[in-house]
C-alpha positions as CSV (number, residue, x, y, z in Angstrom):
1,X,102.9,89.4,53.4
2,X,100.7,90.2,56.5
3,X,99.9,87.5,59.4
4,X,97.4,85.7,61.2
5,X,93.9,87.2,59.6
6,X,91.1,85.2,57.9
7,X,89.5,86.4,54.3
8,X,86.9,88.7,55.3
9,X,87.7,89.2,58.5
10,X,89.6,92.4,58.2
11,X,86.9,95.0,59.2
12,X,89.0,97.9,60.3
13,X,90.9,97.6,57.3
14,X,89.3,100.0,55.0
15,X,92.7,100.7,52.5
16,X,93.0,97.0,51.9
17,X,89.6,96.2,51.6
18,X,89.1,99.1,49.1
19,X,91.5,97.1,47.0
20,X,90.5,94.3,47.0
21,X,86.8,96.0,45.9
22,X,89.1,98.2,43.0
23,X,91.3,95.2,41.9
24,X,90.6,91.5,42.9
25,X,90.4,89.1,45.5
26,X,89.4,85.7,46.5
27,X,88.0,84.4,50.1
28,X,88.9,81.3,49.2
29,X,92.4,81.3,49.3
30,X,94.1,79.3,52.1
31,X,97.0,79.0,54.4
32,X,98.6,75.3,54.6
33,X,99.5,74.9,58.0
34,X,99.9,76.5,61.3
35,X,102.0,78.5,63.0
36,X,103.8,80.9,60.7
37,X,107.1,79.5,59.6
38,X,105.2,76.2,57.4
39,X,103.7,78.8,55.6
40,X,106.4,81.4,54.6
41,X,108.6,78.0,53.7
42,X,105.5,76.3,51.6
43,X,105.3,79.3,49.5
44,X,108.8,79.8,48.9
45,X,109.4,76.2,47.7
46,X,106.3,74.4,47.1
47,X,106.8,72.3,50.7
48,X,106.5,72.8,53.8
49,X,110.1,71.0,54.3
50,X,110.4,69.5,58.0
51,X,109.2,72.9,59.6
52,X,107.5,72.2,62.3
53,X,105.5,75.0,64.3
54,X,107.7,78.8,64.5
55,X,111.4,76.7,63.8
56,X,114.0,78.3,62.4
57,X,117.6,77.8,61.2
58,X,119.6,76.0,62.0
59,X,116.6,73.8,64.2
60,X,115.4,73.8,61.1
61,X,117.6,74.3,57.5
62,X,118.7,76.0,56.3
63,X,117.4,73.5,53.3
64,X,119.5,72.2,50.2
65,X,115.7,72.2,48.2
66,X,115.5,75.1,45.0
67,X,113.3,78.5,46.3
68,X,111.8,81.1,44.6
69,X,114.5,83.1,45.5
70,X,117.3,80.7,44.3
71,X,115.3,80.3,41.3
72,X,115.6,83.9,40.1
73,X,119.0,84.2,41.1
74,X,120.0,81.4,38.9
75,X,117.7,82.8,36.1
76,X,119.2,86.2,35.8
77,X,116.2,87.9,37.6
78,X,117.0,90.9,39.7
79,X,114.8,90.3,43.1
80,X,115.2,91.9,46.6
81,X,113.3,90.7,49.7
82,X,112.6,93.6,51.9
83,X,112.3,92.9,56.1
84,X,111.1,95.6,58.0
85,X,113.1,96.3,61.4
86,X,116.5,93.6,59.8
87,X,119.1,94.7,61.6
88,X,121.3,94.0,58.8
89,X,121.4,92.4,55.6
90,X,120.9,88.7,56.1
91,X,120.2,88.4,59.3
92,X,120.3,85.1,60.4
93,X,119.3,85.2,64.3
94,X,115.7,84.5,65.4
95,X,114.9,87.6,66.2
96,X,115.9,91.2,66.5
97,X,113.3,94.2,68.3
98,X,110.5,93.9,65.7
99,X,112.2,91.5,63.1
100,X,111.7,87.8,62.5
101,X,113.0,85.2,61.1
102,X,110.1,83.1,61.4
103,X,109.0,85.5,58.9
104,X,111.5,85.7,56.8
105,X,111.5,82.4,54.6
106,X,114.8,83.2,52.2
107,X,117.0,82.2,55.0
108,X,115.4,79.0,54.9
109,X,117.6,78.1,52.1
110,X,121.4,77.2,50.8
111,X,120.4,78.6,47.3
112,X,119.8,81.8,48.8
113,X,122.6,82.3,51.5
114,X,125.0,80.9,49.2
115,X,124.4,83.2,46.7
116,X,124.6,87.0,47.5
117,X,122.1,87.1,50.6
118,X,123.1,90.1,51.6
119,X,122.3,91.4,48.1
120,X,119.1,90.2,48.5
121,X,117.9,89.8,51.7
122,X,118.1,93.5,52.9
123,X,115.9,95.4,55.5
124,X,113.4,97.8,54.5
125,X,114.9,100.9,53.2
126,X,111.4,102.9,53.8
127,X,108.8,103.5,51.3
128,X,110.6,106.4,49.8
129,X,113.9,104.1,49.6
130,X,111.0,101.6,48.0
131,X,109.6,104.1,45.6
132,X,113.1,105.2,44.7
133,X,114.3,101.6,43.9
134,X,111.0,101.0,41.8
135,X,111.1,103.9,39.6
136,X,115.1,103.9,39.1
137,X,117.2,102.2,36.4
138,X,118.1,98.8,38.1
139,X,114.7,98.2,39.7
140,X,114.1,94.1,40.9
141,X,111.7,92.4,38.9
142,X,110.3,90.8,41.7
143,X,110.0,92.2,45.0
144,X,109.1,90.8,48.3
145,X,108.5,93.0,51.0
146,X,107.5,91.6,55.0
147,X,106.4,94.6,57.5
148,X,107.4,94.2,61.3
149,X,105.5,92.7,64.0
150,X,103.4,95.7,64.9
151,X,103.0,96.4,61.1
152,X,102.1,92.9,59.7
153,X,99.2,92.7,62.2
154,X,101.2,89.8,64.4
155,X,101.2,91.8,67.6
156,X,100.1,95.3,66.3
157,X,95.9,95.5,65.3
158,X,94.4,95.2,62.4
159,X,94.2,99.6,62.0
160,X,98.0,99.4,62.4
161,X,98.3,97.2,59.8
162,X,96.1,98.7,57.5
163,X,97.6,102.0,58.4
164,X,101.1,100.9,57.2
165,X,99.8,99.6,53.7
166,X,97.9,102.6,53.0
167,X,101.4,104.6,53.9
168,X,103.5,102.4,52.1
169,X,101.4,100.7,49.0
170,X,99.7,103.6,48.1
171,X,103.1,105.2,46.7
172,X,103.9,102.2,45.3
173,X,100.3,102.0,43.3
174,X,100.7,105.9,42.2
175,X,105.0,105.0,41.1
176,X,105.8,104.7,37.1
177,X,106.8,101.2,38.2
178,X,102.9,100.5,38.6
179,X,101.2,103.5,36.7
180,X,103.7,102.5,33.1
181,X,104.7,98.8,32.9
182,X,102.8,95.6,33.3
183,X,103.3,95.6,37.3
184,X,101.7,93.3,39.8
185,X,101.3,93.5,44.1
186,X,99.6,90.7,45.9
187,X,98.6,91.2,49.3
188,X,98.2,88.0,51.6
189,X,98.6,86.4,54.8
190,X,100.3,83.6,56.2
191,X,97.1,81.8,58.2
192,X,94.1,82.1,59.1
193,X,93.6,83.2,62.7
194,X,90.8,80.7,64.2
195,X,91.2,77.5,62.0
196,X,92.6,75.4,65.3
197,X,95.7,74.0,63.0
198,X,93.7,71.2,61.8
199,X,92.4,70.7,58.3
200,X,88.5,70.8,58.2
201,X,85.8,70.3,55.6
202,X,87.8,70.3,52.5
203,X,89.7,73.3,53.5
204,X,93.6,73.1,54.1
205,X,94.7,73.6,57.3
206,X,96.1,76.5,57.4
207,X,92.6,78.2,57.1
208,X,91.2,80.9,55.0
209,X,93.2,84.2,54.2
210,X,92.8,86.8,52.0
211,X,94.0,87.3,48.6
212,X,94.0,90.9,47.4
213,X,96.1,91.4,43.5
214,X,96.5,94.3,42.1
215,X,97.0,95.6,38.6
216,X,96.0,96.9,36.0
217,X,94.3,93.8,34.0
218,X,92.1,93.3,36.8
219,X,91.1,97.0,37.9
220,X,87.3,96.6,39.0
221,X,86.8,93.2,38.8
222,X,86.5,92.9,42.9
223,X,85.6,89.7,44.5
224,X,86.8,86.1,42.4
225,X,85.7,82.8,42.2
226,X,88.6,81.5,42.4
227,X,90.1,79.1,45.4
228,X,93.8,78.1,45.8
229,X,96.5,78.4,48.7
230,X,100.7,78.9,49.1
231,X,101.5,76.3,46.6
232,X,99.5,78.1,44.4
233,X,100.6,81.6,44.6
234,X,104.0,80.3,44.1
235,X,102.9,78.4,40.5
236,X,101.5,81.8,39.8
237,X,104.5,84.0,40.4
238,X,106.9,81.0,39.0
239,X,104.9,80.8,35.6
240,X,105.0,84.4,35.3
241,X,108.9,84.5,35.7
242,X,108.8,81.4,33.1
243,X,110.5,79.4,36.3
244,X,110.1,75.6,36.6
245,X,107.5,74.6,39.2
246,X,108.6,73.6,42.5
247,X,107.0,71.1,44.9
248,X,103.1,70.9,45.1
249,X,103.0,74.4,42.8
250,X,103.4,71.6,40.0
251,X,99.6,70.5,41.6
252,X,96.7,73.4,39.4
253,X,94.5,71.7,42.1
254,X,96.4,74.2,44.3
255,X,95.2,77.3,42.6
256,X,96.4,79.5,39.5
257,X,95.7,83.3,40.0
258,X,98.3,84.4,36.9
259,X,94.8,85.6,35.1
260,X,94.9,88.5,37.5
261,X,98.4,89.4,36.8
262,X,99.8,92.6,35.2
């Protein structure tokens, strides 16, 4: 999950957008509110909640309403949220050097620091500690993974950013977690960057972002027709878990991209 770029605005990011020109991606996927926090919170759970600008718990939540990540918990799927710069596991303070919380939706919600956070909520181990979880025996099914401040392109640039992917993607994509199952990365954003936090012509509000998936059913199939936001990358992860839908990922009006999928 990277921050605050619109879709096809990331000139200086030639690793990212080489995938999405090798794989797939749509510029018309959008961001459903402004600041940050709405976003991260809308696509863990289908709603916004009451989030309201960059709030965090306890100003705002933790929430009693199911997640993504309470969903796999109670479904038996092994997940782990990676956050770059977490002090340590479930960190629940605002912020911490590079870390933050804004940024880190899971702690948004009782079903997940309730139920063996600290299992799941971890910080980044590194992408070798990545790789090595990927490729081992008791790899996550699903795997969420937010970069720092400098390395999500919040307050580093858009070459830092792309930088970082390249050094810590690449691995992933060349790993028998990718190269020999039916694996699947999505690269997004949070918002769009110049959208004034208003929604305009048709578009939700949060503006346009991009939307790069990789895998191998979509290998060369490049730019997409496609147009959906949060609510429906959630439906698409959720139907590929065989989860019930939550909130507006119930709504297809929101956007499917599970074709894409490994």
């Amino acid at each position: 999950m990277e921050e605050n770029k619109n879709a096809g605005l990331l000139s200086g990011a030639p690793y990212l957008d080489g995938l999405g020109a090798a794989y797939a991606s749509s510029s018309r996927w959008f961001g459903v509110d402004h600041p940050s926090a709405p976003n991260y919170v809308a696509l863990l759970s289908g709603s916004t909640q009451s989030v309201v600008g960059d709030c965090t718990p306890p100003g705002c939540g933790p929430y009693p309403a199911a997640s993504l990540g309470g969903q796999l918990t109670a479904a038996g799927i092994p997940w782990v949220a990676y956050m770059e710069s977490m002090p340590s596991p479930c960190f629940t303070k605002p912020t911490a050097g590079e870390y933050a919380e804004k940024h880190d939706p899971f702690v948004y919600f009782d079903d997940v620091l309730h139920s063996g956070c600290a299992d799941h909520v971890v910080p980044y181990p590194g992408v070798d500690g990545l790789v090595s979880a990927l490729d081992g025996p008791s790899a996550p099914d699903f795997v969420w993974i937010t970069p720092n401040l400098l390395h999500d392109m919040h307050d580093g640039s858009v070459a830092q950013g792309d930088a970082w992917a390249r050094a810590n993607l690449a691995p992933v994509l060349a790993s028998s977690w990718f190269r020999d199952y039916d694996s699947t990365v999505i690269i997004t954003m949070d918002e769009g960057d110049n959208n004034g936090g208003a929604s305009c012509c048709g578009q939700p509000a949060g503006g346009p972002i991009p939307m790069i998936v990789v895998s191998s059913a979509d290998a060369g199939t490049g730019s997409v027709a496609i147009t959906g936001d949060q609510y429906g990358t959630l439906r698409s992860i959720e139907q590929e878990f065989g989860l019930p839908l939550l909130g507006d990922a119930t709504d297809a009006t929101n956007g499917d991209c599970l074709s894409l999928f490994g």
